[in-house]
C-alpha positions as CSV (number, residue, x, y, z in Angstrom):
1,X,-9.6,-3.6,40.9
2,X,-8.3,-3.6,37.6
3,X,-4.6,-2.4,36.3
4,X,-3.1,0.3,34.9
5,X,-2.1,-0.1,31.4
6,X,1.1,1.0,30.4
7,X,2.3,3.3,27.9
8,X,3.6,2.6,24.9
9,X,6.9,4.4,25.9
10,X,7.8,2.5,29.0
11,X,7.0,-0.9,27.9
12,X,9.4,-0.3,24.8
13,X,6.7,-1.8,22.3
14,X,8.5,-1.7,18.4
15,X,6.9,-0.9,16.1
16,X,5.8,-3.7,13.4
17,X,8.3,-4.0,10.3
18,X,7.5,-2.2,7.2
19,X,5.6,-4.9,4.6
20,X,8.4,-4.9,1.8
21,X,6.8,-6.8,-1.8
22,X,7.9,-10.5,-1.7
23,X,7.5,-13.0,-4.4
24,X,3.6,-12.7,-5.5
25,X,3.0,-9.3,-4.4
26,X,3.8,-5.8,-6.4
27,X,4.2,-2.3,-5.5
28,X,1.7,0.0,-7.2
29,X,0.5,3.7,-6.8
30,X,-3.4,4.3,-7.2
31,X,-4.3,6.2,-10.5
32,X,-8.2,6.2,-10.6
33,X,-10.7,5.2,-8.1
34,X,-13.5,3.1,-9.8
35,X,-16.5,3.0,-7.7
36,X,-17.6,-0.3,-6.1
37,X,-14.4,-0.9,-3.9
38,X,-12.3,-1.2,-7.1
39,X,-8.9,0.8,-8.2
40,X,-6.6,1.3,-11.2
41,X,-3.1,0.9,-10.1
42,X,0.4,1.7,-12.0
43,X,2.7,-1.1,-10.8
44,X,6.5,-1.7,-10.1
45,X,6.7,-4.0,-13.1
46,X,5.1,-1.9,-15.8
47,X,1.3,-2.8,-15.7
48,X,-1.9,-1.3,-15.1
49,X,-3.7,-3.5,-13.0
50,X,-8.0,-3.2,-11.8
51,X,-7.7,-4.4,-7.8
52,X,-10.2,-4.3,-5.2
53,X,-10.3,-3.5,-1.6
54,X,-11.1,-6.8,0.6
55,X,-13.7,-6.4,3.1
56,X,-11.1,-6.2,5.7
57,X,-10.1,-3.5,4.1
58,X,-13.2,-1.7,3.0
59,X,-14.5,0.6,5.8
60,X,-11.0,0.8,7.9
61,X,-8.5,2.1,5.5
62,X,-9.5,4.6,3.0
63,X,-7.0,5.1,0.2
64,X,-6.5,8.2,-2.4
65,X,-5.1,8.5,-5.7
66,X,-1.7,8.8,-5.5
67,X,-1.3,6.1,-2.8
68,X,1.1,3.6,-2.5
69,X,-0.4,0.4,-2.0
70,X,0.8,-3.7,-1.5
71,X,-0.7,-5.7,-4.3
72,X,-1.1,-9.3,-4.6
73,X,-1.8,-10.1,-8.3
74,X,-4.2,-12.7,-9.1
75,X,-2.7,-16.5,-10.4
76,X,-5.4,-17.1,-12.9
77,X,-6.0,-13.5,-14.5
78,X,-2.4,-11.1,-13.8
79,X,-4.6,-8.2,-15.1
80,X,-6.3,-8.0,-11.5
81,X,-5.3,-8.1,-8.0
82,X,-6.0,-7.5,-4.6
83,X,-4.5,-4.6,-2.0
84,X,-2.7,-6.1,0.8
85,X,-1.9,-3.0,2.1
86,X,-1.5,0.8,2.2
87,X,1.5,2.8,3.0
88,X,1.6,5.7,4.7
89,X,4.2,8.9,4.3
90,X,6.3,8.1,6.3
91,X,6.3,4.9,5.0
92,X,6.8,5.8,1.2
93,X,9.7,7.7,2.5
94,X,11.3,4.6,4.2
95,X,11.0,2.9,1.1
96,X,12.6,5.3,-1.1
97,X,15.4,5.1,1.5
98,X,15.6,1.4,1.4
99,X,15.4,1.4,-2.6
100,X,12.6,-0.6,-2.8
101,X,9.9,1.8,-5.0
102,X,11.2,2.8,-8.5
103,X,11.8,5.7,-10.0
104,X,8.8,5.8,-12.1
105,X,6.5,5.2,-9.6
106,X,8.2,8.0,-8.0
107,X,7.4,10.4,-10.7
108,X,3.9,9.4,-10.7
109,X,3.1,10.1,-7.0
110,X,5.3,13.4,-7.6
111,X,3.0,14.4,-10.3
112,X,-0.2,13.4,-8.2
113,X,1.0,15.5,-5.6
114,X,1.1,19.1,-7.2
């Protein structure tokens, strides 16, 4: 006979840590969707960047302007990028309690939002 799982709740699971931007990765908020699994991004350190979704990515995690997302520019052409990830609300609002995301991103997912 098989087990009973348990629940979240009594086993005491955590939840995984938030993905803060380490050396080689950027915050950015999504400005335009482009069509074939490819974004505009605004980033953290002043530039507009064309990324694209990885395949892991594609189907599983669909993103909006006005996103905050994790990017990983590229070594060889710093124009591009790749999303690493995708915060959510209540992530974004972690952040901003932390300090991490910057005023001016700030103001641009403000404006995106009304």
């Amino acid at each position: 006979m098989a087990r009973k799982k348990r629940r979240e709740e009594e086993s005491g699971s955590k939840e995984p840590p938030l993905p803060n931007p380490e050396e080689g990765t950027v915050i950015c908020v999504i400005e335009r969707l482009l069509g074939a699994d490819y974004l505009m991004v605004r980033c953290a350190d002043g530039a507009t960047r064309k990324v694209r979704i990885p395949g892991s990515m594609r189907r599983r995690v669909w993103m909006r302007e006005g996103d905050v997302v994790l990017v990983a520019p590229w070594d060889f052409k710093p124009d591009r990028g790749d999303v690493v990830y995708r915060y959510t609300k209540d992530e974004v609002r972690k952040l901003v309690e932390k300090g991490v995301l910057p005023e001016e991103l700030l103001e641009l997912i403000e404006a995106e939002e009304v």
